[in-house]
C-alpha positions as CSV (number, residue, x, y, z in Angstrom):
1,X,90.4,121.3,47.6
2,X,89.5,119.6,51.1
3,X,92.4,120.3,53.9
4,X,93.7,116.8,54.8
5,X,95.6,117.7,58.0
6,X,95.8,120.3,60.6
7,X,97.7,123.2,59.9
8,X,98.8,126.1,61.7
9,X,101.3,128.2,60.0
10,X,102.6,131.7,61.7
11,X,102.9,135.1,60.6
12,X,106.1,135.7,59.3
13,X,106.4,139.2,59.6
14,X,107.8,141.4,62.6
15,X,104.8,143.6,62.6
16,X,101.1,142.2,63.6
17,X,99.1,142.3,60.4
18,X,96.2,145.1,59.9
19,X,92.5,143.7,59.4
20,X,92.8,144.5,55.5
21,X,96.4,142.6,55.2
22,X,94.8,139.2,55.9
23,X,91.6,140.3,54.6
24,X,94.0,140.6,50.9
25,X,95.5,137.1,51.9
26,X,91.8,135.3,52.2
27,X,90.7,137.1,49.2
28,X,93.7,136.4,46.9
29,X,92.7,132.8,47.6
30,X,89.1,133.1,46.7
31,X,87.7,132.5,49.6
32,X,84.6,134.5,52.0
33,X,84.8,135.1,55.2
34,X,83.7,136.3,58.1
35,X,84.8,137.9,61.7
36,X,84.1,137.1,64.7
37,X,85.1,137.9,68.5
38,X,85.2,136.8,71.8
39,X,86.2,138.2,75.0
40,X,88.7,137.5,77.4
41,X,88.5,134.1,78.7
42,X,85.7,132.6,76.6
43,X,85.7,128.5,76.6
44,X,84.3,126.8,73.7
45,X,83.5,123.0,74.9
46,X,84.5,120.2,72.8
47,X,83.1,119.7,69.6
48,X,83.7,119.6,65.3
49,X,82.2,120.8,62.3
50,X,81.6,118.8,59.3
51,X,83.3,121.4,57.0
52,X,87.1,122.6,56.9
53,X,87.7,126.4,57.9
54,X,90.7,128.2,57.6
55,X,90.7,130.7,60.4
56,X,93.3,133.9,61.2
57,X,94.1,135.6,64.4
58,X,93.0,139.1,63.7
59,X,93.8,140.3,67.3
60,X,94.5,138.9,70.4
61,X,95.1,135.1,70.7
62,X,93.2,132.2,71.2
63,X,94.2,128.5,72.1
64,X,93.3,125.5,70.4
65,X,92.7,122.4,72.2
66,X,92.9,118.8,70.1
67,X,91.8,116.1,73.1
68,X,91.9,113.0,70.6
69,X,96.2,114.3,70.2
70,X,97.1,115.9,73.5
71,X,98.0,118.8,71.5
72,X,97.3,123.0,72.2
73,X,98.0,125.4,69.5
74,X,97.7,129.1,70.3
75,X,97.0,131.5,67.6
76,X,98.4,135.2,67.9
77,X,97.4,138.0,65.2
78,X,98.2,136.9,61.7
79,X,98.8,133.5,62.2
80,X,96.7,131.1,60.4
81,X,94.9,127.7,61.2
82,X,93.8,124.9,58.8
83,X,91.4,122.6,60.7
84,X,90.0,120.0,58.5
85,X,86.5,118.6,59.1
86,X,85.8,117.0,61.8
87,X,88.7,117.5,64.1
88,X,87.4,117.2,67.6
89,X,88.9,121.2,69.2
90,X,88.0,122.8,72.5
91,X,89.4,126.6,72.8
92,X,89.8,129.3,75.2
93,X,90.8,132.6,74.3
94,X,93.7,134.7,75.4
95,X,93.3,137.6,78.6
96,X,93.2,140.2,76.1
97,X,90.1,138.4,73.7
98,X,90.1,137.5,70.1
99,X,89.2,138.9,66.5
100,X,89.3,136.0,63.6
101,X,88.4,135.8,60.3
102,X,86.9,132.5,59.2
103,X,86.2,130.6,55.7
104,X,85.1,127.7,54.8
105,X,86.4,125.4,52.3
């Protein structure tokens, strides 16, 4: 089912999840994925993909930035992010650098 709207929705536990926790979570729902990482600091420009993704913060944090709202959304270690397609996002990740999983839907 396509995502109509952005999404974030944060990890509700008091703990930070492990790898295999949200790894359980993407599968339960069917979907493939894959990780990724950047380091400290790392600046994606502006720019969209023509597919949705659901992405979790594995490790680390990285920032979300939505020009065409004025909004920043930061995403710490469990917490997830629905971005439907074609939602114009910069980013820059956190000082301590990022591990997500990513799937598309």
């Amino acid at each position: 089912m396509p995502l109509t709207q952005l999404k974030i929705i944060p990890w509700d536990k008091n703990e930070a999840p492990t790898e295999n926790e949200i790894a359980q979570i993407l599968r339960a729902e069917n979907l493939s994925y894959y990780p990724w990482s950047n380091s400290p600091n790392d600046l994606y420009a502006p720019h969209l993909h023509a597919y949705d993704k659901i992405l979790y913060a594995v490790r680390g944090s990285i920032t979300f930035i939505l020009p065409n709202t004025d909004k920043t959304l930061t995403l710490h270690a469990g917490d997830r992010l629905e971005l439907p397609a074609n939602t114009v996002h910069s980013a820059v990740v956190g000082s301590r650098g990022v591990t997500c999983f990513e799937a598309h839907v």
